[in-house]
PQR file of N, CA, C, O and H, with PARSE charges and radii, in Angstrom:
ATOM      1  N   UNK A   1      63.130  23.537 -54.130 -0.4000 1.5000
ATOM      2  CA  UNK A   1      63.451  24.294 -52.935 -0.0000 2.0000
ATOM      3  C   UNK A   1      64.122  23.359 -51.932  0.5500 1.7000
ATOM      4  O   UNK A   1      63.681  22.215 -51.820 -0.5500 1.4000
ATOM      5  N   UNK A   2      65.158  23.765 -51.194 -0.4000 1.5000
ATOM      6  CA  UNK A   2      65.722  23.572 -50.086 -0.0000 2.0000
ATOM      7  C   UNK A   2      65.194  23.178 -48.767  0.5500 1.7000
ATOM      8  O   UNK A   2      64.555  24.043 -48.169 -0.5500 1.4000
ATOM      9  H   UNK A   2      65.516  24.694 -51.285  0.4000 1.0000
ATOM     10  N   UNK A   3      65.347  22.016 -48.198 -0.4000 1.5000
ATOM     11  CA  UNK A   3      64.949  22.471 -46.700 -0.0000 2.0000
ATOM     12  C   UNK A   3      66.187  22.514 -45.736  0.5500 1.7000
ATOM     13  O   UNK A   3      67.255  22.140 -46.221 -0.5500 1.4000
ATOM     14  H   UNK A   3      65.866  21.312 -48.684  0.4000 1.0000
ATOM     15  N   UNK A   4      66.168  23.026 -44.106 -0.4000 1.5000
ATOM     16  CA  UNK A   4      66.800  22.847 -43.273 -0.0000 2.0000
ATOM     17  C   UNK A   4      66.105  22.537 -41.904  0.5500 1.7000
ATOM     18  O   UNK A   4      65.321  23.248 -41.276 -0.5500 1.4000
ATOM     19  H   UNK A   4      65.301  23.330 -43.712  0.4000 1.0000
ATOM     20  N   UNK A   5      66.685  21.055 -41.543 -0.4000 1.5000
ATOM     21  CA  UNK A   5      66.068  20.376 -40.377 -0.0000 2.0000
ATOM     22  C   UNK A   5      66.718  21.150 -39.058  0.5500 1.7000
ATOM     23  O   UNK A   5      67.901  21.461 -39.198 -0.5500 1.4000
ATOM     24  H   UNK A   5      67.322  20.477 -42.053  0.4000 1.0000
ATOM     25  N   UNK A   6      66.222  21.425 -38.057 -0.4000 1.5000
ATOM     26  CA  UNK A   6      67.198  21.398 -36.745 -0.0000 2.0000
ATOM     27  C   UNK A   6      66.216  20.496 -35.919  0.5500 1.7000
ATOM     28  O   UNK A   6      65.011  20.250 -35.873 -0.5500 1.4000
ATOM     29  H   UNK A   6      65.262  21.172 -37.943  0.4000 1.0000
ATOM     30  N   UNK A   7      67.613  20.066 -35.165 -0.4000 1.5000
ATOM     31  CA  UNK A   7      67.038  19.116 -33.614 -0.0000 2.0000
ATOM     32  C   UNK A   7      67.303  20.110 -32.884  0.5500 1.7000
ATOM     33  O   UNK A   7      68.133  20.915 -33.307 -0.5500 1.4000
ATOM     34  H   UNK A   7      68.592  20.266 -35.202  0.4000 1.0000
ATOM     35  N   UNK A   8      66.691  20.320 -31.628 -0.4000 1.5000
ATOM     36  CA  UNK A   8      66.571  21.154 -30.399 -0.0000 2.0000
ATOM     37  C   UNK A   8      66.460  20.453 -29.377  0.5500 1.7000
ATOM     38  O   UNK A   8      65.296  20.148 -29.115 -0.5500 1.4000
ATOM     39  H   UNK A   8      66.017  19.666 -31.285  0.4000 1.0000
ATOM     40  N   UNK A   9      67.097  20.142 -28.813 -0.4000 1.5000
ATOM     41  CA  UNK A   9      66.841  19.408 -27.321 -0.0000 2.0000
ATOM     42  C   UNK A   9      66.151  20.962 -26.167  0.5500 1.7000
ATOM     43  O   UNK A   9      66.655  22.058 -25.923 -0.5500 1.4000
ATOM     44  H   UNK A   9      68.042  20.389 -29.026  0.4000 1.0000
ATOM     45  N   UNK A  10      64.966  20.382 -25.767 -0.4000 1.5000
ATOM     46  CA  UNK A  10      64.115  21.112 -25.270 -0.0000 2.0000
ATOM     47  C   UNK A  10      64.842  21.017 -23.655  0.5500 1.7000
ATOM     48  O   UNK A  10      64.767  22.244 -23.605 -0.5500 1.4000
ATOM     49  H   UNK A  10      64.557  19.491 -25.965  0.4000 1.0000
ATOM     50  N   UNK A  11      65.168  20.829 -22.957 -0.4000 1.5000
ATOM     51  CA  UNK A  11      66.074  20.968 -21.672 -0.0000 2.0000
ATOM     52  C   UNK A  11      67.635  21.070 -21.794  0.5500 1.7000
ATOM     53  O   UNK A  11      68.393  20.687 -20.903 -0.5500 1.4000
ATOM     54  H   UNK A  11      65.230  19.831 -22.998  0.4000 1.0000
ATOM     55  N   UNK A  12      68.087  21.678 -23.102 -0.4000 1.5000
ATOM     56  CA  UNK A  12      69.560  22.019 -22.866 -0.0000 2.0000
ATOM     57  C   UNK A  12      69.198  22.998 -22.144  0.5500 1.7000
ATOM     58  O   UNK A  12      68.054  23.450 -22.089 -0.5500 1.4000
ATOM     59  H   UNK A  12      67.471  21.989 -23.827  0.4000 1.0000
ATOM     60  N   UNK A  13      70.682  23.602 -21.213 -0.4000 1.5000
ATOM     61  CA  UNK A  13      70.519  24.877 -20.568 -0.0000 2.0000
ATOM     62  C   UNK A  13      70.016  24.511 -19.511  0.5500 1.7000
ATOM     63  O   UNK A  13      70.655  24.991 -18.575 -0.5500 1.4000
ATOM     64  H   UNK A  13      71.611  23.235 -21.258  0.4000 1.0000
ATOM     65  N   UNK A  14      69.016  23.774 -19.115 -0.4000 1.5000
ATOM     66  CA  UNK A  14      68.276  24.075 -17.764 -0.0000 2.0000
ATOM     67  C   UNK A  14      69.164  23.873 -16.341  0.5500 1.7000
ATOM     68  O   UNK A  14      69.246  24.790 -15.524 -0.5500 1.4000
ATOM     69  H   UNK A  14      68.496  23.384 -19.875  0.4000 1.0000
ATOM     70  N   UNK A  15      69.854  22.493 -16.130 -0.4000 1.5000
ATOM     71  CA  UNK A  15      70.688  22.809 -14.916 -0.0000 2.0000
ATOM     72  C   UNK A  15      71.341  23.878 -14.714  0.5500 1.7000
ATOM     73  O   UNK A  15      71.252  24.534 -13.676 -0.5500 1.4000
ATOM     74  H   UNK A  15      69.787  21.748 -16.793  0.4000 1.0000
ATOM     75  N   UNK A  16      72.353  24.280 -16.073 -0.4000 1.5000
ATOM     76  CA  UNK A  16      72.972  25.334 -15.165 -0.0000 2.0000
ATOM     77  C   UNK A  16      72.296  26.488 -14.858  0.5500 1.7000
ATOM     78  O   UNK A  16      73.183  27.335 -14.751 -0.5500 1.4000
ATOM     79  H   UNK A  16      72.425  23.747 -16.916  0.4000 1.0000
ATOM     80  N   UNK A  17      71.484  26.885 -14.703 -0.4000 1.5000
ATOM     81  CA  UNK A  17      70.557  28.117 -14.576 -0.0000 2.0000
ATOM     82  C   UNK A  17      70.202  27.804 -13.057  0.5500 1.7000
ATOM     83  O   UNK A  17      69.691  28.774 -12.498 -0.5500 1.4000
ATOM     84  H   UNK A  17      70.764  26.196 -14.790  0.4000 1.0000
ATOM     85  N   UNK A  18      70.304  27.038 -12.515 -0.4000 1.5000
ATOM     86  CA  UNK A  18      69.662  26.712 -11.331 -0.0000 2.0000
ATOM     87  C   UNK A  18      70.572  26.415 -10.338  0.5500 1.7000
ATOM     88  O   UNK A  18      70.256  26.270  -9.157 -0.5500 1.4000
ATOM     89  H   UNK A  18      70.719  26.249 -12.969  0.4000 1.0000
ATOM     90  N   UNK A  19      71.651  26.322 -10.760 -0.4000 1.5000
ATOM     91  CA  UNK A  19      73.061  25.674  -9.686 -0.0000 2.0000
ATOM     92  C   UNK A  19      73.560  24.174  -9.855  0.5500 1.7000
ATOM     93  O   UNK A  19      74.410  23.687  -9.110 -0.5500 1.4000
ATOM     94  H   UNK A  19      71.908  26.439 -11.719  0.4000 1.0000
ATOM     95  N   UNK A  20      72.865  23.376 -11.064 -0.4000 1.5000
ATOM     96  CA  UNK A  20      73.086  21.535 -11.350 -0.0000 2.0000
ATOM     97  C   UNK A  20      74.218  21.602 -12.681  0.5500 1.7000
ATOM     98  O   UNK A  20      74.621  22.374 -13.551 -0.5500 1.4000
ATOM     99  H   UNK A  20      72.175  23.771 -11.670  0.4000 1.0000
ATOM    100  N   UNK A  21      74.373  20.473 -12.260 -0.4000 1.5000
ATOM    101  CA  UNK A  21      75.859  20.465 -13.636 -0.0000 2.0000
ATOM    102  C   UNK A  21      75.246  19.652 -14.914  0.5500 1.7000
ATOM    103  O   UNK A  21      75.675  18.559 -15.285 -0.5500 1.4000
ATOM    104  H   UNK A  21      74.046  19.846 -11.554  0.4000 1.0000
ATOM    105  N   UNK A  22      74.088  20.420 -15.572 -0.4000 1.5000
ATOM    106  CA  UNK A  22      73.318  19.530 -16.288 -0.0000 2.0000
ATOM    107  C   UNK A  22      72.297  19.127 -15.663  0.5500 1.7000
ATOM    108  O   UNK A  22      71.942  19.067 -14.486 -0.5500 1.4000
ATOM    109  H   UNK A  22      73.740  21.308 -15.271  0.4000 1.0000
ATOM    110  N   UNK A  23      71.665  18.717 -17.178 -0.4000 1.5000
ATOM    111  CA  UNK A  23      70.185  17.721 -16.803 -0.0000 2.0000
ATOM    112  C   UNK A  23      70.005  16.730 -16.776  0.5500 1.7000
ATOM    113  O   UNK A  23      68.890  16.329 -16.443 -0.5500 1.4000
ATOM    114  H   UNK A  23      71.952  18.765 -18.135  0.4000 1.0000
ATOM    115  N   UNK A  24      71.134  15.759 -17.156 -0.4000 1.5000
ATOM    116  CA  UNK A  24      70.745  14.570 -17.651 -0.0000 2.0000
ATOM    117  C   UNK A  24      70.505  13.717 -15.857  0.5500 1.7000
ATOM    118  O   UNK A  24      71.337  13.425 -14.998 -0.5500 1.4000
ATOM    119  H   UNK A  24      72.040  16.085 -17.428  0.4000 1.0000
ATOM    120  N   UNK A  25      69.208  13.576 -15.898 -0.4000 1.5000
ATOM    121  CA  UNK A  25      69.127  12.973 -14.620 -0.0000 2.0000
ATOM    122  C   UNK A  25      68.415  13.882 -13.982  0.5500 1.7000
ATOM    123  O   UNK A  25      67.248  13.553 -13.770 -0.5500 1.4000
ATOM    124  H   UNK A  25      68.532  13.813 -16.595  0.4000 1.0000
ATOM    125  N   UNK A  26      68.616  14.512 -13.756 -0.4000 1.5000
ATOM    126  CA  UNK A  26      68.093  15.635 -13.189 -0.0000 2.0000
ATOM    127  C   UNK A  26      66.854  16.693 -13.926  0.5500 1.7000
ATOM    128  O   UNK A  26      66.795  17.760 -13.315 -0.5500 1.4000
ATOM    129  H   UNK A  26      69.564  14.779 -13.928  0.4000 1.0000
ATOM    130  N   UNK A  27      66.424  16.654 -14.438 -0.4000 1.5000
ATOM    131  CA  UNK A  27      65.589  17.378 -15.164 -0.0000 2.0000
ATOM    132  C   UNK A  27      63.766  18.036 -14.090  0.5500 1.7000
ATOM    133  O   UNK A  27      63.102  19.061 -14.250 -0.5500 1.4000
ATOM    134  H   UNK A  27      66.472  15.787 -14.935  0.4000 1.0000
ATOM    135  N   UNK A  28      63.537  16.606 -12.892 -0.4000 1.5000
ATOM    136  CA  UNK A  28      62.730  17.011 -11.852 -0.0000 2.0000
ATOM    137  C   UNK A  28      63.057  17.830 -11.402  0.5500 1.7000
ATOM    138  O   UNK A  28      62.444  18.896 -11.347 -0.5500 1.4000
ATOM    139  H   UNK A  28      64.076  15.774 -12.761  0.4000 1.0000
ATOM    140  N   UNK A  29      64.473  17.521 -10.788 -0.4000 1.5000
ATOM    141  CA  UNK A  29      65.000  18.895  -9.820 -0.0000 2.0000
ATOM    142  C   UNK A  29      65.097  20.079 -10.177  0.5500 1.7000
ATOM    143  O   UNK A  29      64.652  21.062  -9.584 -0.5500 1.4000
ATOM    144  H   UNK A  29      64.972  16.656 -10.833  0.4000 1.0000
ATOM    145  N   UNK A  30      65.855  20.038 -11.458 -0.4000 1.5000
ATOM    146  CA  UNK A  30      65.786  21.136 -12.339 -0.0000 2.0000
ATOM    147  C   UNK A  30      64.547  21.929 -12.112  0.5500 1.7000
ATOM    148  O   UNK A  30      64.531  23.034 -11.569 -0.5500 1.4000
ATOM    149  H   UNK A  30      66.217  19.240 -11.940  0.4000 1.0000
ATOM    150  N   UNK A  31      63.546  21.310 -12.549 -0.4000 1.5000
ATOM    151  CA  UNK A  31      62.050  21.864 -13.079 -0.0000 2.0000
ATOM    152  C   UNK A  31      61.938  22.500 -11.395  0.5500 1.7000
ATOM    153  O   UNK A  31      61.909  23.725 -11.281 -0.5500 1.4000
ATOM    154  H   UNK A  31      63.558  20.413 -12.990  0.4000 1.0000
ATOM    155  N   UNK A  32      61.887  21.770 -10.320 -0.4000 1.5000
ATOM    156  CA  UNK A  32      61.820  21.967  -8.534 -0.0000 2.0000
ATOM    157  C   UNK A  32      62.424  23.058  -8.119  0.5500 1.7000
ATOM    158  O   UNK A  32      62.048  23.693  -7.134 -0.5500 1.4000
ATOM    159  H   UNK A  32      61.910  20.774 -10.412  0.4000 1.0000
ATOM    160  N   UNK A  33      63.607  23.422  -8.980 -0.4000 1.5000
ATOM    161  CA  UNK A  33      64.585  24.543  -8.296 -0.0000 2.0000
ATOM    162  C   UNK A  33      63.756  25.765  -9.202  0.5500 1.7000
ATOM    163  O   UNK A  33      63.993  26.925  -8.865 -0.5500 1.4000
ATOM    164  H   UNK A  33      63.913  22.906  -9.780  0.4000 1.0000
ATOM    165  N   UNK A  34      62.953  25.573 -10.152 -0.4000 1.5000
ATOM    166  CA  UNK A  34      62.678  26.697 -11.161 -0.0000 2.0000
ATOM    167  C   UNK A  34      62.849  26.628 -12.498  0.5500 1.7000
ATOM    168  O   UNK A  34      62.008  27.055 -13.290 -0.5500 1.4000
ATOM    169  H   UNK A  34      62.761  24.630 -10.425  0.4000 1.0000
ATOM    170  N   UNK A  35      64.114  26.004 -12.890 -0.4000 1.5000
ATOM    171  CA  UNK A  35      64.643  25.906 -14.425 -0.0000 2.0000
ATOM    172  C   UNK A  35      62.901  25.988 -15.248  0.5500 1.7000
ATOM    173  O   UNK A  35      61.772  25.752 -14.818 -0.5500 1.4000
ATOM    174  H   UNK A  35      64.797  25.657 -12.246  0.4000 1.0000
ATOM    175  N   UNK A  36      63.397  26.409 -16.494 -0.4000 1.5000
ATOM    176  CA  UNK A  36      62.083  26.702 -17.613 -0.0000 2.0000
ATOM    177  C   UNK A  36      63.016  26.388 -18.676  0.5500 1.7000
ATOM    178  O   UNK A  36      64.194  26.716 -18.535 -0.5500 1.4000
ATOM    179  H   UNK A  36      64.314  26.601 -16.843  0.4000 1.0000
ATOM    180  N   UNK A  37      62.545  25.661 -19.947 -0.4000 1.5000
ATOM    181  CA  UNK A  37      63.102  25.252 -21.239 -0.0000 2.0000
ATOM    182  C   UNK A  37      62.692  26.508 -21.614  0.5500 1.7000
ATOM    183  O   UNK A  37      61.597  27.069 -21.660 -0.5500 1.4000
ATOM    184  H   UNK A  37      61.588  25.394 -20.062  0.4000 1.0000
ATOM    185  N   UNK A  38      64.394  26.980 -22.002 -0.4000 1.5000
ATOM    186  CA  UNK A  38      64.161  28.377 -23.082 -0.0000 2.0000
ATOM    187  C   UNK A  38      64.791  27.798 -24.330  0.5500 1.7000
ATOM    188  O   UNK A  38      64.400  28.519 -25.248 -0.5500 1.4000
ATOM    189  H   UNK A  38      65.284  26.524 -21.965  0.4000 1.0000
ATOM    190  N   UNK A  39      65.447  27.004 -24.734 -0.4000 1.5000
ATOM    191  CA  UNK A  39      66.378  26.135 -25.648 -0.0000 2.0000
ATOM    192  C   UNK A  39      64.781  26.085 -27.235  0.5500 1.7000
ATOM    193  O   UNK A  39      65.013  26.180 -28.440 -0.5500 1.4000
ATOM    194  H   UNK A  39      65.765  26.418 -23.989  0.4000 1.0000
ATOM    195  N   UNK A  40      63.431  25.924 -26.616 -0.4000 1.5000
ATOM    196  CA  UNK A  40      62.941  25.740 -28.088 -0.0000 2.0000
ATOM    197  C   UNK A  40      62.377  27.128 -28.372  0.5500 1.7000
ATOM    198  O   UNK A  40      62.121  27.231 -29.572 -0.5500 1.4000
ATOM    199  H   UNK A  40      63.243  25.847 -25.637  0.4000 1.0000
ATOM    200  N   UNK A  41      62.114  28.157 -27.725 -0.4000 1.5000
ATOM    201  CA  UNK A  41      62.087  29.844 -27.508 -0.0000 2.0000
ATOM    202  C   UNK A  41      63.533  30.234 -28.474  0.5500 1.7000
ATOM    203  O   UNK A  41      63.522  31.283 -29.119 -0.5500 1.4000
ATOM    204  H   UNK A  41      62.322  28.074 -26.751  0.4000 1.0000
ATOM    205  N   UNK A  42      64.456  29.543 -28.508 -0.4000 1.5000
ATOM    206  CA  UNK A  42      65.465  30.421 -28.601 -0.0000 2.0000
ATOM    207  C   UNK A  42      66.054  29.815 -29.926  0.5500 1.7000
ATOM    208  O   UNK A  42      67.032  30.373 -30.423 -0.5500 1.4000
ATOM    209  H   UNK A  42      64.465  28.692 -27.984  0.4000 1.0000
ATOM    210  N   UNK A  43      65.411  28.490 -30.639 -0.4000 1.5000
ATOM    211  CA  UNK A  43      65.788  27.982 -31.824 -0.0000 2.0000
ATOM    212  C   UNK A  43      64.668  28.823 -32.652  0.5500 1.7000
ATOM    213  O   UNK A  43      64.989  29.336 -33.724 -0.5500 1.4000
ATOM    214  H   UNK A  43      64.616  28.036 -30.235  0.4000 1.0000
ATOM    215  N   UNK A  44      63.475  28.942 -32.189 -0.4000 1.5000
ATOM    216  CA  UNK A  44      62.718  29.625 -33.026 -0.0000 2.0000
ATOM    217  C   UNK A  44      62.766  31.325 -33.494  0.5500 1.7000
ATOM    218  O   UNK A  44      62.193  31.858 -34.445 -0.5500 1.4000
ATOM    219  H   UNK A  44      63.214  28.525 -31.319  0.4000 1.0000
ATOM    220  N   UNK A  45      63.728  31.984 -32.381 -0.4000 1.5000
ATOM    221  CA  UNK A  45      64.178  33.219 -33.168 -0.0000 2.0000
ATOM    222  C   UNK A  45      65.417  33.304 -33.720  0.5500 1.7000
ATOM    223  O   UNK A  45      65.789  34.273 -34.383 -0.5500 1.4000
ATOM    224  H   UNK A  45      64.193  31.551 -31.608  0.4000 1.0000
ATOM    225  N   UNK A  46      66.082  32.338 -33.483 -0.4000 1.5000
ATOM    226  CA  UNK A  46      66.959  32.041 -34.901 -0.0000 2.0000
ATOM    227  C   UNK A  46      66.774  31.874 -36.052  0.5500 1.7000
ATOM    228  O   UNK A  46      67.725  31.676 -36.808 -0.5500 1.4000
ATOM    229  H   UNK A  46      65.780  31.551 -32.945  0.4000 1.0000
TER
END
């Protein structure tokens, strides 16, 4: 049998949801303005 790995980065998505150009760096603020990791929610119904 076959397998298939995925990587998921668990804070893609989050700045822009909030008004930031990205997370990298930012991921407090992110979390401060509201942002929520939907990125591992959304590999798992794939």
């Amino acid at each position: 049998m076959e397998a298939i790995g995925v990587v998921v980065n668990p804070i893609a998505g989050m700045g822009g949801r909030v008004g930031l150009k990205g997370t990298d760096g930012n991921v407090e603020e992110a979390r401060r303005r509201g942002a929520e990791p939907r990125a591992p929610d959304r590999a798992r119904e794939a």
